[in-house]
N, CA, C and O of each residue as an XYZ file, in Angstrom:
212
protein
N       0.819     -1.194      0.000
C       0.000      0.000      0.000
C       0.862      1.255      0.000
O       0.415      2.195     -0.658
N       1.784      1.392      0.499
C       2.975      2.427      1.146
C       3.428      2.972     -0.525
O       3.398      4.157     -0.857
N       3.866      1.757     -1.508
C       4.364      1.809     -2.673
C       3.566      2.624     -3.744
O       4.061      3.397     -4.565
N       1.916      2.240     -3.553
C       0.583      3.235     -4.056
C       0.697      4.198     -3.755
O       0.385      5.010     -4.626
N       1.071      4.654     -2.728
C       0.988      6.270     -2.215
C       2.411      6.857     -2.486
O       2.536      8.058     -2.245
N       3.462      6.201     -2.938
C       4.631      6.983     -3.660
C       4.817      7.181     -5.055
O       5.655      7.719     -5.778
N       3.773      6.577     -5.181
C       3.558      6.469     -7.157
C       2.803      7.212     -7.348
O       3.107      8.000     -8.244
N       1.328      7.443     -6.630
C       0.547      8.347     -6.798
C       0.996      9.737     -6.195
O       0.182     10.641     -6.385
N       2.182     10.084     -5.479
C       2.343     11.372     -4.627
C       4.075     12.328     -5.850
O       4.456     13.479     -6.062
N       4.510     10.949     -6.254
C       5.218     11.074     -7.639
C       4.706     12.132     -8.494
O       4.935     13.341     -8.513
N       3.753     11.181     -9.389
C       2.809     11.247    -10.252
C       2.183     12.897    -10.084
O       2.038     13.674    -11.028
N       1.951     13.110     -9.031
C       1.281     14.279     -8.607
C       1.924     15.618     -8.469
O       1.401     16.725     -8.340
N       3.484     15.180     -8.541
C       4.830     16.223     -8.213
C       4.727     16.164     -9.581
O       3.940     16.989    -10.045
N       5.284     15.436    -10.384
C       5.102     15.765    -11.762
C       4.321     16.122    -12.320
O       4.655     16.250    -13.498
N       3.308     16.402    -12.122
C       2.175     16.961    -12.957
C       1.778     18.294    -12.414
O       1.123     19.068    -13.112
N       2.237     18.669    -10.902
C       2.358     20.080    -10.908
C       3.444     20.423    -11.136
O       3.485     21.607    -10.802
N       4.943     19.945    -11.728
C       5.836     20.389    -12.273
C       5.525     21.002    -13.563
O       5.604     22.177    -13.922
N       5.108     19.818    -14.255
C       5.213     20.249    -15.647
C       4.036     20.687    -16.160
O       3.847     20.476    -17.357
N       2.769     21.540    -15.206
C       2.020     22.735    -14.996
C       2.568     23.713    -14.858
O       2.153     24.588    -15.618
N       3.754     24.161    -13.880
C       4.642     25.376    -13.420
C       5.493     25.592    -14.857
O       5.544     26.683    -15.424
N       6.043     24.576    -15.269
C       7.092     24.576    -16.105
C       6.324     25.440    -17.341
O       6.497     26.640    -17.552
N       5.312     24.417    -18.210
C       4.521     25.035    -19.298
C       4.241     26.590    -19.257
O       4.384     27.399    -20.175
N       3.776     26.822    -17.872
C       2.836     27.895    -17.750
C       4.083     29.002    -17.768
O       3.759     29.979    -18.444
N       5.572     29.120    -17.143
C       6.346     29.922    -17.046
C       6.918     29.773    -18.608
O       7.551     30.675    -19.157
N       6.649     28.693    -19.140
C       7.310     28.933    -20.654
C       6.258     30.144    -21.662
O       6.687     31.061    -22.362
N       5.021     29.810    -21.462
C       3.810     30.253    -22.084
C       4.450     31.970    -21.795
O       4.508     32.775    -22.725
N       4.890     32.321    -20.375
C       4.958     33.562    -20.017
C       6.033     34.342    -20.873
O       6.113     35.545    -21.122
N       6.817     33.306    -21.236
C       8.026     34.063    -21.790
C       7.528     35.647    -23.199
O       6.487     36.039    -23.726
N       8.320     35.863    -23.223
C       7.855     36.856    -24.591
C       7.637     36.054    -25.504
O       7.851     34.843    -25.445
N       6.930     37.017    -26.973
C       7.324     35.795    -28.030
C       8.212     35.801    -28.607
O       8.483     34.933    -29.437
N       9.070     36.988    -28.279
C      10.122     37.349    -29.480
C      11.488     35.816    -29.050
O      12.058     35.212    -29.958
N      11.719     35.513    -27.594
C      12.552     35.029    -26.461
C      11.636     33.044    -27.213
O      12.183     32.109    -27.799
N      10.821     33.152    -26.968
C      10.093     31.983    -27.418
C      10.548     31.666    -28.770
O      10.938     30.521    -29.000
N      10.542     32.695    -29.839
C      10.786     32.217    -31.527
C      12.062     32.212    -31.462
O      12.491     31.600    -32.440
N      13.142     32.698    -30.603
C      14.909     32.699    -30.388
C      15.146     30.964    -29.795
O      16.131     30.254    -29.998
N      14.187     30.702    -29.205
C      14.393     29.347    -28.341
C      13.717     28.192    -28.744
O      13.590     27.069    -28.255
N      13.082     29.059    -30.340
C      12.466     27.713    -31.575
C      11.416     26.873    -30.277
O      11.572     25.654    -30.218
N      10.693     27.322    -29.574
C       9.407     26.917    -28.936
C       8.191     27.784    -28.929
O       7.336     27.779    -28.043
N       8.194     28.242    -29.587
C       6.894     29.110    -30.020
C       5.935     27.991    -30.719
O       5.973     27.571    -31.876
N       5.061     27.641    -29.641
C       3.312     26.841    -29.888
C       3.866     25.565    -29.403
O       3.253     24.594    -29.847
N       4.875     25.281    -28.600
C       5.012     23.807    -28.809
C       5.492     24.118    -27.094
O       6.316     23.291    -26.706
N       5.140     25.059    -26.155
C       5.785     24.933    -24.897
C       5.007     23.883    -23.968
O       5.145     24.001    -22.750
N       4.301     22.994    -24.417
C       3.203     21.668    -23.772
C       4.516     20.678    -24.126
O       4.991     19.781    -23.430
N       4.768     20.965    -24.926
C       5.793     19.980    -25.171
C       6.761     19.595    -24.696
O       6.956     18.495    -24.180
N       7.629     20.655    -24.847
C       8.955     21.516    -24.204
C       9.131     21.064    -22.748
O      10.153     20.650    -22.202
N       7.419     21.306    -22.047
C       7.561     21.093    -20.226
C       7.503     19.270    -20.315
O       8.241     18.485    -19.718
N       6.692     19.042    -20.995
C       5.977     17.498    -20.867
C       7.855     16.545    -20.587
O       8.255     15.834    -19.665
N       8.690     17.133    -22.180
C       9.958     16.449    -22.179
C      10.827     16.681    -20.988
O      11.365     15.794    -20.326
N      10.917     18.151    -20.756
C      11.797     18.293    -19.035
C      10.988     17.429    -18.370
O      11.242     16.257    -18.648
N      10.292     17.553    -17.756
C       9.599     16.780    -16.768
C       9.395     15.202    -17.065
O      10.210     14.494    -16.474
N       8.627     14.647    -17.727
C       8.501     13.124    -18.032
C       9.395     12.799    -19.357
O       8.762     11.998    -20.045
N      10.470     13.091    -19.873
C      11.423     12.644    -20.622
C      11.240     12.074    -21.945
O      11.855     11.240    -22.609
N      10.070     12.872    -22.144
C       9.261     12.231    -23.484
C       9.133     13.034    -24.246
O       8.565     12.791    -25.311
């Protein structure tokens, strides 16, 4: 049971990570965004930092 609640408390760090992450990318300018070739794709960008995909 102990192992359920570190997978699910995981799971849960990562997914407000790569909420924080997206959302501070979204903030960037756009000019800083089209220099860093992630302009429309920052779902992405966080998803790969965070879950490696």
């Amino acid at each position: 049971m102990t192992q359920m609640f570190k997978t699910a408390l995981r799971r849960l760090n990562q997914y407000l990570t790569f909420t924080r992450t997206a959302i501070e990318l979204r903030r960037l300018p756009l000019a800083v965004r089209i220099d860093l070739d992630i302009a429309g794709i920052e779902d992405k960008v966080a998803a790969r930092a965070v879950y490696g995909r």
